[in-house]
Backbone bond lengths (Angstrom), bond angles and torsions (degrees), N, CA, C in turn:
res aa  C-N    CA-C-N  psi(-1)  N-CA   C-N-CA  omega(-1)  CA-C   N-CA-C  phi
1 X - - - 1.447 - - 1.524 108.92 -
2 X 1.436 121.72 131.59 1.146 130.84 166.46 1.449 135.31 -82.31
3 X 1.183 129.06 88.85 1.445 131.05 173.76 1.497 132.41 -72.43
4 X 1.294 118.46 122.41 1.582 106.20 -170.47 1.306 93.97 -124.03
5 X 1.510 113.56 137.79 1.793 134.71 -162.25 1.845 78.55 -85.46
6 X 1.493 114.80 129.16 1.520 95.29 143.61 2.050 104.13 -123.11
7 X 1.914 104.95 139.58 0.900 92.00 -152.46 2.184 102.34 -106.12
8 X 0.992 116.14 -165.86 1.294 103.95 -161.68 1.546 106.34 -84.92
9 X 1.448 108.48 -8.09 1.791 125.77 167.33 1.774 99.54 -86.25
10 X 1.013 141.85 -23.66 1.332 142.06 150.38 1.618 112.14 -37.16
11 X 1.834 92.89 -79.85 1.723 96.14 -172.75 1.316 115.51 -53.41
12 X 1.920 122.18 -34.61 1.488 137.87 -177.09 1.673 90.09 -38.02
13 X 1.302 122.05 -70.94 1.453 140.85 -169.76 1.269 131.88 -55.25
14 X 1.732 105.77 -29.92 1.353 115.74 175.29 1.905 100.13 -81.93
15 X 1.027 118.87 -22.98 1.044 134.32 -176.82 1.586 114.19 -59.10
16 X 1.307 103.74 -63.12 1.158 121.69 -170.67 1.551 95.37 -72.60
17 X 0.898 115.02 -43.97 1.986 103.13 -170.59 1.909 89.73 -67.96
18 X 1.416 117.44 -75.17 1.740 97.26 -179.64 1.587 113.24 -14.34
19 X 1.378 111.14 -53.68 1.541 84.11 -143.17 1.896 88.86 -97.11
20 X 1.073 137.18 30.24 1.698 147.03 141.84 1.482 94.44 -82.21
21 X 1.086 135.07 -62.18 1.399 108.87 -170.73 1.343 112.36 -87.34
22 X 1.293 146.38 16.19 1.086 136.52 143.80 1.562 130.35 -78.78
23 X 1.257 95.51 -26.72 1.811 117.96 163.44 1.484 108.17 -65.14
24 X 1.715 104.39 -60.78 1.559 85.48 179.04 1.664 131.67 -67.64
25 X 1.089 105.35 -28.16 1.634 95.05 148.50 1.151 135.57 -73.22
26 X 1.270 142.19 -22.56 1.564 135.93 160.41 1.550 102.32 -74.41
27 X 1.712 134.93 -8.20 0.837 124.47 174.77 1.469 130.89 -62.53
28 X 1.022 108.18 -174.12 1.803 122.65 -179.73 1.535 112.19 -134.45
29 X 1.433 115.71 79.72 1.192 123.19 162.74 1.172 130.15 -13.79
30 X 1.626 159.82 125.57 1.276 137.06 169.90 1.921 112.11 -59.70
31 X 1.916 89.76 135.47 1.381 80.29 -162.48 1.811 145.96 96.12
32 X 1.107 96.83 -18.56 1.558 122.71 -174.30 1.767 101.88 -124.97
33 X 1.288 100.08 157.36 1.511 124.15 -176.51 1.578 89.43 -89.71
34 X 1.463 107.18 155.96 1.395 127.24 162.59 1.768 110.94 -52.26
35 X 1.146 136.18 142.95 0.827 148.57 -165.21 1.651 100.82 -104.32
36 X 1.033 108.98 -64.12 1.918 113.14 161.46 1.133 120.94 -123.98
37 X 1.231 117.00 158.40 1.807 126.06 -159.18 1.580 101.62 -136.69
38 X 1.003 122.88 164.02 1.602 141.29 163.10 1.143 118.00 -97.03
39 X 1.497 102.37 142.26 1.613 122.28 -162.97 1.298 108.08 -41.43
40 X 1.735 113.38 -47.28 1.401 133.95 -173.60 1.816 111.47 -49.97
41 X 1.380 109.06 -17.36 1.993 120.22 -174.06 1.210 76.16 -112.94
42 X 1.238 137.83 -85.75 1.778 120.66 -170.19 1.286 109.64 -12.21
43 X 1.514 126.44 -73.21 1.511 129.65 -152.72 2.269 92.22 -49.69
44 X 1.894 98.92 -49.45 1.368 80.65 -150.99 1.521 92.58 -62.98
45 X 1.090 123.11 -64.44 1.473 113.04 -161.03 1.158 117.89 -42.32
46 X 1.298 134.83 -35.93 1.586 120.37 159.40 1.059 128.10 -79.48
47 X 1.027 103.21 24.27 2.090 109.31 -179.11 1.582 116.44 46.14
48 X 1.526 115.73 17.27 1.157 110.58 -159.24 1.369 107.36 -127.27
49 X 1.706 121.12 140.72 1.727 139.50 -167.96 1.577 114.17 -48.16
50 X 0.863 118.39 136.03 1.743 114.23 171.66 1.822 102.04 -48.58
51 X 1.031 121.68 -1.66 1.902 107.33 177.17 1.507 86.48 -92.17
52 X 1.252 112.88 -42.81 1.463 104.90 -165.79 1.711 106.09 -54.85
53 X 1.185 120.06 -68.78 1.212 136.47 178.52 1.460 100.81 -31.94
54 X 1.307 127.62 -46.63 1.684 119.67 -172.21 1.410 93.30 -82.36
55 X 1.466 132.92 -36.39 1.251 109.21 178.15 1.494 124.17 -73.50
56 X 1.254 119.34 10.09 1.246 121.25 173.49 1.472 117.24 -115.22
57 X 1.429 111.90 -16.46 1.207 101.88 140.53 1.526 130.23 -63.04
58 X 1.056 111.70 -68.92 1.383 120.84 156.97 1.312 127.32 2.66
59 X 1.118 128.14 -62.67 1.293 138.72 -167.82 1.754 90.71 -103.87
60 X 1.042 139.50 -24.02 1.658 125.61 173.58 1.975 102.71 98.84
61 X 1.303 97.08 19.15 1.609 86.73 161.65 1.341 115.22 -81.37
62 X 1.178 110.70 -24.80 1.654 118.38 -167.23 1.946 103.58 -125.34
63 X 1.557 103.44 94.88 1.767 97.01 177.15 1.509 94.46 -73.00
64 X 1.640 101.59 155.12 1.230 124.83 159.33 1.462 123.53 -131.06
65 X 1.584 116.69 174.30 1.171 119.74 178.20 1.199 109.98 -137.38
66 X 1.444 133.18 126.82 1.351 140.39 -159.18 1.112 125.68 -85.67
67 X 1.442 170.14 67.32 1.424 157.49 -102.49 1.451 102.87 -140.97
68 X 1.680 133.16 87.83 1.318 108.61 175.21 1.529 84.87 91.40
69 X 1.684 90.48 -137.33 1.698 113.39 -165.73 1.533 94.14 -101.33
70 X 1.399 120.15 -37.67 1.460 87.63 -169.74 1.673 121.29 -110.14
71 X 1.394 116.04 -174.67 1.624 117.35 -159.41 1.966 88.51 -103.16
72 X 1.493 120.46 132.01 1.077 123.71 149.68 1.858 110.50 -98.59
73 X 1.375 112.48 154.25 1.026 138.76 157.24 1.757 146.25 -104.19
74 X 1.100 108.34 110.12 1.417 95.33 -153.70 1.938 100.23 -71.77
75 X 1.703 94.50 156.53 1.948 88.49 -146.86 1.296 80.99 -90.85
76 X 1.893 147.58 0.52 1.387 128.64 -170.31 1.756 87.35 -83.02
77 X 1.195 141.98 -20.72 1.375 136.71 -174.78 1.482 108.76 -74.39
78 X 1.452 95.80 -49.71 2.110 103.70 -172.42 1.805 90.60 -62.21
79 X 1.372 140.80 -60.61 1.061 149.45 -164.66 1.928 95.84 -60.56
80 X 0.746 121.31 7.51 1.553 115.98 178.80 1.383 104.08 -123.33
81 X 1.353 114.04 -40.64 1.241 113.76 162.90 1.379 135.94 -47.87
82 X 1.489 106.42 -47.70 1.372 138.06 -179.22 2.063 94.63 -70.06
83 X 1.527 108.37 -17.72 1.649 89.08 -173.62 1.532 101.45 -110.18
84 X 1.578 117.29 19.97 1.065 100.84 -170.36 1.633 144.98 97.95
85 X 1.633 94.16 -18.02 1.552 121.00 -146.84 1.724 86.53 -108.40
86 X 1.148 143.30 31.00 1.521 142.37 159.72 1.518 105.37 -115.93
């Protein structure tokens, strides 16, 4: 049987890389648009009420992704929305 020690400088490390790659995806590239946004920039850019926003989740016009407590939105969807193109 094989046993592998993992030690509390292990988890320190696994730690730290999660939360770099979770940054670099919620990040903002230099140069580049946000990749996902919060409900809270959704509402303004669509001018529209937090019922609205759940009702568009709701019904699947608007996918989301849940993080924790709150809902991100990926912004190439809101930007399609915003052109008309849903």
């Amino acid at each position: 049987m094989n046993v592998d020690l993992v030690t509390s400088e292990d988890l320190q490390q696994f730690k730290n890389d999660l939360l770099k790659e979770i940054g670099d995806m919620m990040g903002q590239p230099p140069g580049k648009e946000k990749q996902w946004i919060k409900g809270c920039d959704v509402r303004k850019l669509l001018g529209i009420s937090n019922g609205t926003l759940q009702n568009l989740r709701l019904n699947g016009t608007l996918p989301f992704t849940k993080i924790g407590g709150t809902m991100y939105y990926r912004n190439s969807v809101i930007q399609n929305l915003l052109e008309g193109k849903v």
